[in-house]
C-alpha positions as CSV (number, residue, x, y, z in Angstrom):
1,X,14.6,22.3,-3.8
2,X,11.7,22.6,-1.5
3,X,9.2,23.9,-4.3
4,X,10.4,20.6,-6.4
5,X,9.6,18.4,-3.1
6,X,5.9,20.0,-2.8
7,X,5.4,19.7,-6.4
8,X,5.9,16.1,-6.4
9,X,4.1,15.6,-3.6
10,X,1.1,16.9,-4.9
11,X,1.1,15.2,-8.0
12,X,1.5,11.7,-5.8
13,X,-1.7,12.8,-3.9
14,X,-3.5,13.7,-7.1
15,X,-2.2,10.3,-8.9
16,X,-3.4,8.8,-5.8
17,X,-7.2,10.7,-6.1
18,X,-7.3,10.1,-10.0
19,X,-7.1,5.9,-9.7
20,X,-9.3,6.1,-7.1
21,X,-11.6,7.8,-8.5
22,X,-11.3,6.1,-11.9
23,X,-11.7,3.0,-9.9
24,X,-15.4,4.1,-8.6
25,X,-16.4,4.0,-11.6
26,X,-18.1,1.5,-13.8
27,X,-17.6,1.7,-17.6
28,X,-21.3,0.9,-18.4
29,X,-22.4,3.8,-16.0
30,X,-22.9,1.5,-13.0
31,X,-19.9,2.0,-10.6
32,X,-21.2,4.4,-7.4
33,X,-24.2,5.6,-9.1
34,X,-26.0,2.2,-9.2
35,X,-26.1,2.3,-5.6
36,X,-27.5,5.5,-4.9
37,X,-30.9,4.5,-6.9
38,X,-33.1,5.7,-4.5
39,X,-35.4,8.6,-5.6
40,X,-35.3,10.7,-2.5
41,X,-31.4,10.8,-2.7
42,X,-29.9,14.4,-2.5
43,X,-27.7,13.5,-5.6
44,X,-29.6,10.9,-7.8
45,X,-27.8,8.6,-10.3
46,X,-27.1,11.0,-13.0
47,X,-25.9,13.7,-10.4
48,X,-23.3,11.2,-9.1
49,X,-22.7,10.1,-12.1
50,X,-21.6,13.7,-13.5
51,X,-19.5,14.3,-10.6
52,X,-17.4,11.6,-10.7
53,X,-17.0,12.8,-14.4
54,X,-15.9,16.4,-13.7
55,X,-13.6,14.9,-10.9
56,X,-12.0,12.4,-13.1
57,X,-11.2,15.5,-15.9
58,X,-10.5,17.9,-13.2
59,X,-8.0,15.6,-11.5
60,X,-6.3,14.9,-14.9
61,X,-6.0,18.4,-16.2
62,X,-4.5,19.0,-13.0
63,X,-1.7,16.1,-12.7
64,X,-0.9,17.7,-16.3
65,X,-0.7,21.3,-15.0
66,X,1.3,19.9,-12.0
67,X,3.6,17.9,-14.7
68,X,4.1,20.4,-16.7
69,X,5.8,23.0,-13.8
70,X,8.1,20.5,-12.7
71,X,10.6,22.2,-15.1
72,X,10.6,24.8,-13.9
73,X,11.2,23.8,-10.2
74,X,13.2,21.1,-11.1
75,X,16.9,22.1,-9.1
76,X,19.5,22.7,-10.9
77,X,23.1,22.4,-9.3
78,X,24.9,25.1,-10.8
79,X,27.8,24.6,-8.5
80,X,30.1,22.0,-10.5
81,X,31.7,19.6,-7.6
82,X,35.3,19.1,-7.0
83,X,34.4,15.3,-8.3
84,X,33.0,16.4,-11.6
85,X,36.0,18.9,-12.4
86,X,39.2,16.4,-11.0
87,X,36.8,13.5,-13.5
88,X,36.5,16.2,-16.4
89,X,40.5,17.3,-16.0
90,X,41.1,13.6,-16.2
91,X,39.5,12.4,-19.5
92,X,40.9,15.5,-21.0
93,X,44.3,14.6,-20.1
94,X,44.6,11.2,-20.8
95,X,45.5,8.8,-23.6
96,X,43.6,7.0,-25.9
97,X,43.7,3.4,-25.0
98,X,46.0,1.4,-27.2
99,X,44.1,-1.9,-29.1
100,X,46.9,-3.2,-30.9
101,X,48.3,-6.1,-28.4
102,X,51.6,-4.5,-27.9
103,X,52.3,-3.6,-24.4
104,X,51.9,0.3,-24.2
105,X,55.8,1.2,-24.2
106,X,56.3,0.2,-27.8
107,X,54.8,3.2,-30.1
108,X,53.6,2.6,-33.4
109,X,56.0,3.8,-36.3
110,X,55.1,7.3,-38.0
111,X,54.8,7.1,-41.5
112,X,58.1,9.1,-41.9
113,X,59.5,6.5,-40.2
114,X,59.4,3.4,-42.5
């Protein structure tokens, strides 16, 4: 269970990193980039640019990563509870309901019997 609990986790903090990263962005290429336009920047335009690029693919390869092994952590309860069983015991035992109007002490003929 605690594996399944981490698991999720991450992928909320990576969910969390991917929209805002997505959000930085500008579709025509503005987004951060336009304002670091200063020559003498350490990362110019392009450089930011690219980053944001790689992080955006890197972020989603790894929410699908993280998605993917959730099967495998996912808990399984292989211990049936005592509620499952006595509910499982008691549609096996009962009675189909009877549609026909009549109240339930009256049985329906058998064939053999008309």
């Amino acid at each position: 269970m605690g594996a399944y609990i981490v698991v999720s986790v991450l992928i909320l903090i990576v969910c969390v990193l991917l929209a805002l990263v997505v959000l930085v962005q500008n579709s025509k290429g503005g987004g951060l980039s336009s304002t670091f336009a200063g020559q003498n920047q350490y990362m110019g335009v392009r450089k930011t640019a690219d980053f944001l690029e790689k992080a955006t693919w890197t972020l989603a390869i790894v929410l699908l990563f993280l998605s993917l092994s959730t099967i495998f952590v996912i808990p399984r309860n292989q211990n049936v509870s005592k509620q499952d069983t006595e509910l499982k015991e008691f549609m096996e035992n009962s009675q189909p309901a009877d549609y026909s109007g009549r109240p339930s002490s009256e049985q329906l003929p058998t064939p053999e019997e008309k």
